[in-house]
GUBAGU-354436 format. One record per residue: y, z, x of N, C-alpha, C in turn. Coordinates in nm, 2 decimals, decimal comma. Layout:
@n_Y->Y; n_Z->Z; n_X->X; ca_Y->Y; ca_Z->Z; ca_X->X; c_Y->Y; c_Z->Z; c_X->X
...
//
This chain:
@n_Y->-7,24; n_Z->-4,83; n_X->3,88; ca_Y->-7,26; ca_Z->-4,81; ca_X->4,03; c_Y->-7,27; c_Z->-4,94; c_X->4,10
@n_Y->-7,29; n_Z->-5,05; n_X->4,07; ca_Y->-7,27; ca_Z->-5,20; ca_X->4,10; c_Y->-7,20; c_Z->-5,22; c_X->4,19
@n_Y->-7,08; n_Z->-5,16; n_X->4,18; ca_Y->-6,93; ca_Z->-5,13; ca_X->4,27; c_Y->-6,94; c_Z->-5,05; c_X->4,36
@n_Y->-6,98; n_Z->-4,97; n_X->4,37; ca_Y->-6,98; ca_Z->-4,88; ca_X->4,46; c_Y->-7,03; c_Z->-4,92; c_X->4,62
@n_Y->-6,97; n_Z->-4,93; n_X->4,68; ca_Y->-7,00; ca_Z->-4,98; ca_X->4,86; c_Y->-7,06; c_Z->-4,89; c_X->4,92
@n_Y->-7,11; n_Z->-4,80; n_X->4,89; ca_Y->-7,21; ca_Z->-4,69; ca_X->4,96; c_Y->-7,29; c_Z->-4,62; c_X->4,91
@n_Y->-7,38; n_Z->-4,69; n_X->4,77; ca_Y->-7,46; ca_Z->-4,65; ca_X->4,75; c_Y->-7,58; c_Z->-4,56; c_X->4,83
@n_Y->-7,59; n_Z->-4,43; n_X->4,79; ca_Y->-7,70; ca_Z->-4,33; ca_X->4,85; c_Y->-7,86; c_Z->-4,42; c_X->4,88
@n_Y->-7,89; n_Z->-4,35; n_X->4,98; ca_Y->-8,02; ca_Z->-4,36; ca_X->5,02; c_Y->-8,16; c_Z->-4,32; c_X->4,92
@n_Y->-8,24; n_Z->-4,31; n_X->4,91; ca_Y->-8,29; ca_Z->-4,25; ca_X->4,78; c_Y->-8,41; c_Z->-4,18; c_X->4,87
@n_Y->-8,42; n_Z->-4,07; n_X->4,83; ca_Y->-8,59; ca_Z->-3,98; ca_X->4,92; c_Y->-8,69; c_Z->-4,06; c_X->4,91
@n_Y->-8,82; n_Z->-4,06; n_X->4,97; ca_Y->-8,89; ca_Z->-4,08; ca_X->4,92; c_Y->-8,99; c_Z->-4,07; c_X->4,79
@n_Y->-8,95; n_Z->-3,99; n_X->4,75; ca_Y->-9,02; ca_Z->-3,93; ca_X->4,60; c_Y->-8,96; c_Z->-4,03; c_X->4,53
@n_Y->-8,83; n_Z->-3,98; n_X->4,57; ca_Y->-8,72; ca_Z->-4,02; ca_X->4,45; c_Y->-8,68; c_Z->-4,19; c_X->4,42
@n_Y->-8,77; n_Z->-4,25; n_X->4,51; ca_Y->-8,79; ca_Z->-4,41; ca_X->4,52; c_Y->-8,91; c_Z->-4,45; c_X->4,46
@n_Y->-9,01; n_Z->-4,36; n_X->4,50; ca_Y->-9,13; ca_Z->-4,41; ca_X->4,42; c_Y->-9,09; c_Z->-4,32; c_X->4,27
@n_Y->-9,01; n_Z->-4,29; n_X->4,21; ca_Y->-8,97; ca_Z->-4,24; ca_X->4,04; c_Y->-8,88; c_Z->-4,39; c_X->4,01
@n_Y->-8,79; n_Z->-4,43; n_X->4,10; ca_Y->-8,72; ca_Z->-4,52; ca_X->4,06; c_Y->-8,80; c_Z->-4,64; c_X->4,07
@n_Y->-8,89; n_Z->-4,67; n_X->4,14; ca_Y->-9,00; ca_Z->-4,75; ca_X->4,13; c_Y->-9,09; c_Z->-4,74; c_X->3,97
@n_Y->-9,11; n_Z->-4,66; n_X->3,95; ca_Y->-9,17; ca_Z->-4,66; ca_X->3,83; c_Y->-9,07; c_Z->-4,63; c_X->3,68
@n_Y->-8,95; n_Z->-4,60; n_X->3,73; ca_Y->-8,87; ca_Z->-4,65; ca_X->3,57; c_Y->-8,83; c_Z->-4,77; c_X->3,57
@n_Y->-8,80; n_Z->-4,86; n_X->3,71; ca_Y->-8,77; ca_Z->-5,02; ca_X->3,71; c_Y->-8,88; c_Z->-5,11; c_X->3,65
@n_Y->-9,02; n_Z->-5,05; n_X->3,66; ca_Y->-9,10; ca_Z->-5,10; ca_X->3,62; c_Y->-9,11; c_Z->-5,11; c_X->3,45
@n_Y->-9,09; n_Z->-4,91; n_X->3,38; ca_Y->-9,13; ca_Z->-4,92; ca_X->3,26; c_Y->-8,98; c_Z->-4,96; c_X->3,23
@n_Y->-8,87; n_Z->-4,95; n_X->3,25; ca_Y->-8,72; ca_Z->-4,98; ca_X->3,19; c_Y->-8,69; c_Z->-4,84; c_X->3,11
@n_Y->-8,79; n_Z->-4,80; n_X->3,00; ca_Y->-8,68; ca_Z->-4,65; ca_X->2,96; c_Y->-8,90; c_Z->-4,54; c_X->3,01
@n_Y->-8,84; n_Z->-4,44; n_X->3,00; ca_Y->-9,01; ca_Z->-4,36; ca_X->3,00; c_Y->-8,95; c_Z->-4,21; c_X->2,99
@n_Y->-9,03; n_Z->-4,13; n_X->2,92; ca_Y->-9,08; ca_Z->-3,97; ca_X->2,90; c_Y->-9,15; c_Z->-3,92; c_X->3,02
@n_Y->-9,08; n_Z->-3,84; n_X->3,09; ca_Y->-9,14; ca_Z->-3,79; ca_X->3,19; c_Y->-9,29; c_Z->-3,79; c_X->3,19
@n_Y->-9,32; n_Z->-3,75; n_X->3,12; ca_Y->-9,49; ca_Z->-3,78; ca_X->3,10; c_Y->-9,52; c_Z->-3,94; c_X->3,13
@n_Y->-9,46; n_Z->-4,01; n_X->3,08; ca_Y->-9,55; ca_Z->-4,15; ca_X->3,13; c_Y->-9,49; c_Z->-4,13; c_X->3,26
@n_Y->-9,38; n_Z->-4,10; n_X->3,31; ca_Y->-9,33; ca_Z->-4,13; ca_X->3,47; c_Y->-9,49; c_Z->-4,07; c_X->3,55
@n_Y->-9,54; n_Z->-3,95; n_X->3,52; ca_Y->-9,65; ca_Z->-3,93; ca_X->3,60; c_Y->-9,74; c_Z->-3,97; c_X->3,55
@n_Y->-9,76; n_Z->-4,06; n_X->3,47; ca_Y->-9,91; ca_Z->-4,11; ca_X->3,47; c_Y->-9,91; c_Z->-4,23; c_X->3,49
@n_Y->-9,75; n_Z->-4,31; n_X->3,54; ca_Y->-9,75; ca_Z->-4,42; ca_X->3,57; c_Y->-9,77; c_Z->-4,36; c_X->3,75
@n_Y->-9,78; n_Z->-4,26; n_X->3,81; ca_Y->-9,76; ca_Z->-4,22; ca_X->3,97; c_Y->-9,87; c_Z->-4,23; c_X->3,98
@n_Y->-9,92; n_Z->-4,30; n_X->4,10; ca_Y->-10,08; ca_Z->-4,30; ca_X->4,18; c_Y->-10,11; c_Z->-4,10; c_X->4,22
@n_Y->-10,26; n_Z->-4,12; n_X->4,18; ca_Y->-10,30; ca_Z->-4,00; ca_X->4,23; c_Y->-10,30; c_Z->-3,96; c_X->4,37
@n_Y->-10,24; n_Z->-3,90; n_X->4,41; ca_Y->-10,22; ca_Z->-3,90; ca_X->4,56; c_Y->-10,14; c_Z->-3,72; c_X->4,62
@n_Y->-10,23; n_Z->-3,68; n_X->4,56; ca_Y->-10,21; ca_Z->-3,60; ca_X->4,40; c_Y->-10,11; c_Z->-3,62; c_X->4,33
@n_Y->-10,10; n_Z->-3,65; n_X->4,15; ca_Y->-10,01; ca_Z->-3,65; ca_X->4,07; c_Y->-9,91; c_Z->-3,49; c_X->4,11
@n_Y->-9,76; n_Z->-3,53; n_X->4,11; ca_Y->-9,72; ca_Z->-3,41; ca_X->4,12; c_Y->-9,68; c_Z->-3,32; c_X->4,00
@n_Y->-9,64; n_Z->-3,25; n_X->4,02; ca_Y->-9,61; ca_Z->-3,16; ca_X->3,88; c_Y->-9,52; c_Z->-3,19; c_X->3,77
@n_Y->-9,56; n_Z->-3,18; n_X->3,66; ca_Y->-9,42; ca_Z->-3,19; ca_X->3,51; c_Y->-9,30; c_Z->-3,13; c_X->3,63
@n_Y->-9,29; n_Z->-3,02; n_X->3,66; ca_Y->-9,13; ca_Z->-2,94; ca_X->3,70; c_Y->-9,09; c_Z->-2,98; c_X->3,83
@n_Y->-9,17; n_Z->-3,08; n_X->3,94; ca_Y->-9,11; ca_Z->-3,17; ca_X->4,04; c_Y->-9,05; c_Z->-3,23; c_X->4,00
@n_Y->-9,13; n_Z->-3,33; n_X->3,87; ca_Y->-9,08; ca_Z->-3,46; ca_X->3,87; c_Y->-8,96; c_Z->-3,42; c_X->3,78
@n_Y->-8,97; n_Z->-3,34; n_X->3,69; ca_Y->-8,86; ca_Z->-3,35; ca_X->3,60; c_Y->-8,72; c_Z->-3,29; c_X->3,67
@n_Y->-8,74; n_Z->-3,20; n_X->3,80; ca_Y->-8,64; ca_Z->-3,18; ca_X->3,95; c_Y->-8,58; c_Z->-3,32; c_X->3,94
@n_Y->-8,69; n_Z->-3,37; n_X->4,04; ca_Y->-8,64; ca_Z->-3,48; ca_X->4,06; c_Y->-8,56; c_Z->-3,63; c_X->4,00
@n_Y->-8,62; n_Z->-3,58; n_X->3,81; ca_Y->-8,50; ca_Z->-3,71; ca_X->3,76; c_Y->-8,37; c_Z->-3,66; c_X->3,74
@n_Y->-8,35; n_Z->-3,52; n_X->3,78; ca_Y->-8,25; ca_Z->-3,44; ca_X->3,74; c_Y->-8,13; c_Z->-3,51; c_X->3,89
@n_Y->-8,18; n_Z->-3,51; n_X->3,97; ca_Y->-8,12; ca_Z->-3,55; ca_X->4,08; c_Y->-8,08; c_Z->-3,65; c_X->4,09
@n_Y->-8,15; n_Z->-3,74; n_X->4,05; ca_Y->-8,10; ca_Z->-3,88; ca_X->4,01; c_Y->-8,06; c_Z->-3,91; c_X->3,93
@n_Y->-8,04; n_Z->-3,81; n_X->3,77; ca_Y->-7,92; ca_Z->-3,85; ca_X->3,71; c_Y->-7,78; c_Z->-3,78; c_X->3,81
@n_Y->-7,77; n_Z->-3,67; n_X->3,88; ca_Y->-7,68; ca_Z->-3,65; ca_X->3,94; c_Y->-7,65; c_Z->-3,75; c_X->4,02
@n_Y->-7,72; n_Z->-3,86; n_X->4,13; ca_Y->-7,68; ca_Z->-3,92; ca_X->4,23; c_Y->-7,60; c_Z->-4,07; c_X->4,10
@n_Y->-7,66; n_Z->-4,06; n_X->3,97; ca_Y->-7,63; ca_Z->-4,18; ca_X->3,88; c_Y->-7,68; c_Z->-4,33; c_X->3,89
@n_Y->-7,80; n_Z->-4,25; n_X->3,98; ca_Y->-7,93; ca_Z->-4,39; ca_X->3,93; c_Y->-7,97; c_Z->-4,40; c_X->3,82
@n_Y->-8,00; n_Z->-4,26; n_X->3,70; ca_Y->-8,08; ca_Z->-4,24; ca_X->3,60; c_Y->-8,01; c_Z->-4,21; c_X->3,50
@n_Y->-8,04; n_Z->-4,24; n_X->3,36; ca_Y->-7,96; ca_Z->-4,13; ca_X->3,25; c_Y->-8,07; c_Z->-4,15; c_X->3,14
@n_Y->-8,03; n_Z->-4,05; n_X->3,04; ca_Y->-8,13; ca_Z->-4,06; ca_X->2,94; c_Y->-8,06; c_Z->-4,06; c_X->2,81
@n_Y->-8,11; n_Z->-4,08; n_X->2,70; ca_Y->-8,11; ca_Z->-4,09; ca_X->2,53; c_Y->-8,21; c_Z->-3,94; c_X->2,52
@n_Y->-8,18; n_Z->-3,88; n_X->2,43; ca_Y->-8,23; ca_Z->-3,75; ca_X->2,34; c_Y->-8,30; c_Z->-3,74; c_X->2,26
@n_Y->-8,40; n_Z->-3,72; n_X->2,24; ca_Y->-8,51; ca_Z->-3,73; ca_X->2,13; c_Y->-8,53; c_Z->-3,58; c_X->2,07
@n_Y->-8,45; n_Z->-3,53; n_X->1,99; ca_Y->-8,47; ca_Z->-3,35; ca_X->2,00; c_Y->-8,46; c_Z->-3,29; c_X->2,13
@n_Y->-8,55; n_Z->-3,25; n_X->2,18; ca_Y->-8,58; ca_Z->-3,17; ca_X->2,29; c_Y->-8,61; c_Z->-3,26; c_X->2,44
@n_Y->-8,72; n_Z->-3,35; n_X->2,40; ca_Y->-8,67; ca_Z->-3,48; ca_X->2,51; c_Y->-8,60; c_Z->-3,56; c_X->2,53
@n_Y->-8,61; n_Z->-3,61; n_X->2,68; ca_Y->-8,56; ca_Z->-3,68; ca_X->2,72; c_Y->-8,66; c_Z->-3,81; c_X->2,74
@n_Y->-8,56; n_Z->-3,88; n_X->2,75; ca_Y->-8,65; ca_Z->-4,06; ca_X->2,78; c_Y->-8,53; c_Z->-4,12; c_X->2,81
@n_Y->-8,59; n_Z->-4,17; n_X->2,96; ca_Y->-8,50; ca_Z->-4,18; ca_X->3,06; c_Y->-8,53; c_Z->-4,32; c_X->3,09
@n_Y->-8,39; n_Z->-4,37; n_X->3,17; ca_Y->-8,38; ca_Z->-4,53; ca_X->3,19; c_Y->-8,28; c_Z->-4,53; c_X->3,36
@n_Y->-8,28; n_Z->-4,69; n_X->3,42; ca_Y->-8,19; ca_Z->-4,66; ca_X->3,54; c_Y->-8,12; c_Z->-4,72; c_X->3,52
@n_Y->-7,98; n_Z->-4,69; n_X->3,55; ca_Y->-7,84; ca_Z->-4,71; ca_X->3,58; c_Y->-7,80; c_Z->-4,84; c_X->3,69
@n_Y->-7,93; n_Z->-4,83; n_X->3,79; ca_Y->-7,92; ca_Z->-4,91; ca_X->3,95; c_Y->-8,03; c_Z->-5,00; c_X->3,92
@n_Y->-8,00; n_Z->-5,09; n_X->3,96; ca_Y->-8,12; ca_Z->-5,23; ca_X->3,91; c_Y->-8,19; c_Z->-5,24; c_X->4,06
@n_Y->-8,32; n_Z->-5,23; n_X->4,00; ca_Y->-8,38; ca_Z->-5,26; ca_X->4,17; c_Y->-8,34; c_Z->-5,37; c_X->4,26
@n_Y->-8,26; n_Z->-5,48; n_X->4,19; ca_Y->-8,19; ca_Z->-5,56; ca_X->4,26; c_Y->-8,07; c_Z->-5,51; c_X->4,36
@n_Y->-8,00; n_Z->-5,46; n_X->4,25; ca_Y->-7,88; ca_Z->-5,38; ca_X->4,34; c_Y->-7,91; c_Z->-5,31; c_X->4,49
@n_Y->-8,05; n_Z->-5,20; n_X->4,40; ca_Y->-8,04; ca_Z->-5,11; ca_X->4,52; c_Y->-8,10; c_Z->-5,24; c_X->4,69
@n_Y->-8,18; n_Z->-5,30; n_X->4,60; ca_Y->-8,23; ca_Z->-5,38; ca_X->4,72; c_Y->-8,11; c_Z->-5,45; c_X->4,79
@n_Y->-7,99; n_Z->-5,46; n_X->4,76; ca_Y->-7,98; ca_Z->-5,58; ca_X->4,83; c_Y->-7,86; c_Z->-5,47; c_X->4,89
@n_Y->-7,82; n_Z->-5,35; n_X->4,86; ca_Y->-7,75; ca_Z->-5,29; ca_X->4,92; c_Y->-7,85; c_Z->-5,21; c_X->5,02
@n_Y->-7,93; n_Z->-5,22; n_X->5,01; ca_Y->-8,03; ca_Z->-5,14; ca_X->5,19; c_Y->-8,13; c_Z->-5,22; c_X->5,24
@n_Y->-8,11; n_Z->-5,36; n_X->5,22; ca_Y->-8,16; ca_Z->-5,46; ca_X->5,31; c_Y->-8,05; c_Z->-5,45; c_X->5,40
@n_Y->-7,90; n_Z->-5,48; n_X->5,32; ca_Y->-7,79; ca_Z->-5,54; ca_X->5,39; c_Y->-7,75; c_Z->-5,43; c_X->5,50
@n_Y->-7,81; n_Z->-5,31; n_X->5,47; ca_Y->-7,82; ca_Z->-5,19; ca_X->5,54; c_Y->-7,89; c_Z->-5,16; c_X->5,69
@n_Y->-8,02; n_Z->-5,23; n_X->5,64; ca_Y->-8,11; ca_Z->-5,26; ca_X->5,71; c_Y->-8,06; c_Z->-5,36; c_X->5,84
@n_Y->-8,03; n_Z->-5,47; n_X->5,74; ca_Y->-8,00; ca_Z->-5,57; ca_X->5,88; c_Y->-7,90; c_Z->-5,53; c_X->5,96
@n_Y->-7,78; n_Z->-5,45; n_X->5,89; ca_Y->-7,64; ca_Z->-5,43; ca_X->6,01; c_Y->-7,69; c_Z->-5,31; c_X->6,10
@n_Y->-7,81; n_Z->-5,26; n_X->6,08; ca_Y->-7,79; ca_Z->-5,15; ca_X->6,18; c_Y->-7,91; c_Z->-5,17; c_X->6,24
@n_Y->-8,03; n_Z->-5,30; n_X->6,24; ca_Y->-8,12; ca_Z->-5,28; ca_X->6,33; c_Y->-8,11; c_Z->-5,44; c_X->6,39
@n_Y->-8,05; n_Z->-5,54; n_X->6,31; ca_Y->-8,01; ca_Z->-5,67; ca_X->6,35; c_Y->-7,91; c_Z->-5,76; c_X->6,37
@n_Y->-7,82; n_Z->-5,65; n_X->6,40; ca_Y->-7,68; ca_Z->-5,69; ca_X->6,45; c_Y->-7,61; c_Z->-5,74; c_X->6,33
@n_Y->-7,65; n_Z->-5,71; n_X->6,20; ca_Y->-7,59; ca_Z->-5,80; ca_X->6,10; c_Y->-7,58; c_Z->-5,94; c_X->6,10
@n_Y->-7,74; n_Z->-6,00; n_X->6,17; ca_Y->-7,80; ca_Z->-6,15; ca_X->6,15; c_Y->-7,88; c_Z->-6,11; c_X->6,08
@n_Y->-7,92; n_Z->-6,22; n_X->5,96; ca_Y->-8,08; ca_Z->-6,23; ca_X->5,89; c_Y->-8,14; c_Z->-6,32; c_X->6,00
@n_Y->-8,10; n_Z->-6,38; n_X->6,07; ca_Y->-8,13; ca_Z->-6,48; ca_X->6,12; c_Y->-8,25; c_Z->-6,36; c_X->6,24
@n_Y->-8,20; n_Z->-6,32; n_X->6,28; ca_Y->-8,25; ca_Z->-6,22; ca_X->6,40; c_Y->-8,34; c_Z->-6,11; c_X->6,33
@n_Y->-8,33; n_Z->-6,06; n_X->6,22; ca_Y->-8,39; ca_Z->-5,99; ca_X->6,09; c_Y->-8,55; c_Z->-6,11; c_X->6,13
@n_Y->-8,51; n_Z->-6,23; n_X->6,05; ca_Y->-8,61; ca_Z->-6,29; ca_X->6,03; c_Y->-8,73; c_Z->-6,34; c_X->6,15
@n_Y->-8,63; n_Z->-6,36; n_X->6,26; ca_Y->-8,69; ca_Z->-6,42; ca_X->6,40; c_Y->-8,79; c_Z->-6,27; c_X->6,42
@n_Y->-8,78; n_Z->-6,17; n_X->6,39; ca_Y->-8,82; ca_Z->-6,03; ca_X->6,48; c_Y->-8,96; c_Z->-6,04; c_X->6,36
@n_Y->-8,93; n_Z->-6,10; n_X->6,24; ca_Y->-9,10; ca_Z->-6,07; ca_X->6,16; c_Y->-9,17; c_Z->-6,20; c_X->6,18
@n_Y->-9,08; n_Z->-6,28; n_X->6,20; ca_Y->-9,22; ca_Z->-6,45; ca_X->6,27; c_Y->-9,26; c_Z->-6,38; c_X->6,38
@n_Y->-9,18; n_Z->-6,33; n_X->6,48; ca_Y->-9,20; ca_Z->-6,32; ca_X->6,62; c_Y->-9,34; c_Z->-6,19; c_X->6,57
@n_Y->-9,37; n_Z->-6,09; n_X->6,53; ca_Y->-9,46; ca_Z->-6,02; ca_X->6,49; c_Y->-9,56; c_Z->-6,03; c_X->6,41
@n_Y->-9,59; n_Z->-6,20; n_X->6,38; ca_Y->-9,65; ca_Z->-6,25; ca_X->6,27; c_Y->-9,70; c_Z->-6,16; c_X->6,14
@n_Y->-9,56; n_Z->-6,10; n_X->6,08; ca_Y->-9,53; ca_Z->-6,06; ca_X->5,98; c_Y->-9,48; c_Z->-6,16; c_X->5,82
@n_Y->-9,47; n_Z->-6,30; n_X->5,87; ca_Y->-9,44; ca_Z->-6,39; ca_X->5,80; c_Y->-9,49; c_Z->-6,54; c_X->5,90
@n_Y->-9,55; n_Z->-6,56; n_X->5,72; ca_Y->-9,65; ca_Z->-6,70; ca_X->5,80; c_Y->-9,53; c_Z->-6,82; c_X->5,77
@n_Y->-9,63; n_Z->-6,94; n_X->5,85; ca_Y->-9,54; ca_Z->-7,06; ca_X->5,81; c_Y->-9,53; c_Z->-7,10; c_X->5,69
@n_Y->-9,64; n_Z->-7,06; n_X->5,60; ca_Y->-9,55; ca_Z->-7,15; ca_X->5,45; c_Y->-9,46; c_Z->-7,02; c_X->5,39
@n_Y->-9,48; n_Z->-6,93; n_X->5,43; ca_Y->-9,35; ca_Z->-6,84; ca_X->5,39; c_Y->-9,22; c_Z->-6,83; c_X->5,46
@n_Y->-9,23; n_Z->-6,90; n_X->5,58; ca_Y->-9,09; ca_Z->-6,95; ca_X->5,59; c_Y->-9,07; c_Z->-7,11; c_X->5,60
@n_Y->-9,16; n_Z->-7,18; n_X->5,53; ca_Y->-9,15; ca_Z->-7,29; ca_X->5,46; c_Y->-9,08; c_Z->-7,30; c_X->5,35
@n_Y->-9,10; n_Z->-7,16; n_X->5,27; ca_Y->-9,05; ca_Z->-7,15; ca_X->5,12; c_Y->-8,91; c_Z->-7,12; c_X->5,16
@n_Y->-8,88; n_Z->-7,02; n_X->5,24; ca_Y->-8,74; ca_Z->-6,97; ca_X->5,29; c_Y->-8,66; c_Z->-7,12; c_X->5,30
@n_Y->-8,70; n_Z->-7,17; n_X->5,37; ca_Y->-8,61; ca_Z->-7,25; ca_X->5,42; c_Y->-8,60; c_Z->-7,35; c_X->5,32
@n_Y->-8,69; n_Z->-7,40; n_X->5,23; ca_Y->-8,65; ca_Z->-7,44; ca_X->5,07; c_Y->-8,57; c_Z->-7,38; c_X->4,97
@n_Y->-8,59; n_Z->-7,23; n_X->4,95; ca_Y->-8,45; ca_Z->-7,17; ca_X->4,89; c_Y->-8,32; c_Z->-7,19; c_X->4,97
@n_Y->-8,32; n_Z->-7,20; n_X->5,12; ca_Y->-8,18; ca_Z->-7,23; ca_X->5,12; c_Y->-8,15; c_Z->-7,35; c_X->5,10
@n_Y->-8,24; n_Z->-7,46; n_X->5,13; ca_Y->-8,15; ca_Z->-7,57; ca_X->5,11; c_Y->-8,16; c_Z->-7,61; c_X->4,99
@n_Y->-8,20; n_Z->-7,53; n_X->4,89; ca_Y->-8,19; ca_Z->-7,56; ca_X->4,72; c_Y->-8,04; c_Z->-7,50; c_X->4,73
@n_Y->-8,00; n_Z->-7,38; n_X->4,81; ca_Y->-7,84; ca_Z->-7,32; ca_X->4,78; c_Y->-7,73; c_Z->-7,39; c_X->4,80
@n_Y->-7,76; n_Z->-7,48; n_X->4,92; ca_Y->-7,67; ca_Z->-7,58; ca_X->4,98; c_Y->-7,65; c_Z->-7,60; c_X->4,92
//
């Protein structure tokens, strides 16, 4: 999926599952919900819905253990990030980071030594 120029949006549910197999790398639906905050834990037959959809969308796939499954992701939380940042900025910042970034100083959402650091990863890129 690396390749793909239009990677899907992921639900909310279905972001906090992929949030928690990025974290464990492979897991048994059972750990998936006991790695999920109580908020109420949802059900074995949501969540196991839900990985079903995502091996459909081909974030997810699994290995066979008899009857289980133990499942891993296809989409590296890198990927997906940098494909719905880059999402983010064309459609709310004109496709500037620059204007991205001005709108979270301007909201003091980012302090100065954090874009102190920023501006040391770029000039380490130069």
């Amino acid at each position: 999926m690396s390749n793909d120029t239009s990677m899907q949006k992921l639900a909310k549910r279905e972001e906090q599952l992929m949030l928690v197999l990025w974290d464990l790398k492979h897991a048994f639906t059972k750990e998936i919900i006991a790695a999920l905050p109580d908020d109420p834990k949802p059900h074995y037959n949501t969540v196991a819905t839900i990985i079903k959809i995502l091996e459909d969308k081909g974030f997810v796939d699994h290995e066979s253990f008899g009857k289980s499954h133990r499942y891993f992701p296809l989409v590296s939380k890198e990927e997906y990030q940098q494909e719905h940042v880059s999402d983010l900025v064309s459609k709310y910042f004109d496709n500037s980071y620059l204007k991205m970034v001005t709108h979270f100083a301007k909201k003091d959402k980012i302090s100065k030594d954090e874009l102190e650091s920023i501006m040391n990863l770029i000039n380490k890129g130069s």
